[in-house]
C-alpha positions, 0 to 999 in steps of 0.5 A: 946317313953314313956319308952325312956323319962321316962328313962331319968328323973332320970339322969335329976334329978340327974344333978338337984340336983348338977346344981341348988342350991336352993330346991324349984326351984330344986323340982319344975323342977323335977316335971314338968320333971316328969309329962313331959312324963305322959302329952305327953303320954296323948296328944298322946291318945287323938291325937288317939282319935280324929283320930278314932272319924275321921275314925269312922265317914267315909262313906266308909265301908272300912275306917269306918267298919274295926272295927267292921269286927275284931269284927266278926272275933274274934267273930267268932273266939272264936265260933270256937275254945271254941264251934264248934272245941271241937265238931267236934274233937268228929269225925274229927280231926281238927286244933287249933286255938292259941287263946291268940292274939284272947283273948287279941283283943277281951278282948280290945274291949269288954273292949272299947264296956263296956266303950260306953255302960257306956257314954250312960247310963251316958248320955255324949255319942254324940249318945243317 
């Protein structure tokens, strides 16, 4: 959806420049065209926010332990195909694990798990 509106900004600009005569009108509609697909692009992150604070805080381990279950999985994952496959290959043969999906899921929570640990050093954390 993003690409979609930032795709049209630069037609809209252009159809600007020709429709209205006077700059500062013209410049200021650009902008706010502009920053159009940057506010809407916000909106839907904290929208999703809101709905992890949601699912997060749910008494079902199945609504609210998902995460943390990928969490293992990738970890587990990772323990398997950097420690334990290598020394397993010395006398069986064993598969491979494509660890480039792993690497990226586990590098965007690592990266979540840092910014939570940083908002409870900083003391904005709902939890201390």
């Amino acid at each position: 959806m993003l690409a979609s509106l930032s795709a049209l900004i630069g037609p809209v600009s252009a159809i600007l420049d020709k429709v209205i005569p006077d700059k500062d009108l013209r410049e200021k509609l650009s902008h706010e065209i502009a920053t159009m697909a940057e506010r809407h692009s916000q909106e839907q992150v904290m929208a999703q926010i809101e709905v992890n604070k949601v699912e997060a805080a749910h008494k079902s381990l199945f609504v609210a332990g998902w995460r943390p279950a990928i969490g293992w999985i990738c970890g587990l994952a990772l323990l398997y195909s950097t420690i334990i496959s290598p020394i397993l290959g010395i006398w069986v043969t064993v598969p491979d694990v494509d660890t480039s999906l792993l690497t990226t899921v586990l590098m965007g929570m690592l990266g979540l798990g840092a910014m939570r640990t940083f908002e409870k050093t900083q003391g904005v954390s709902r939890e201390k």
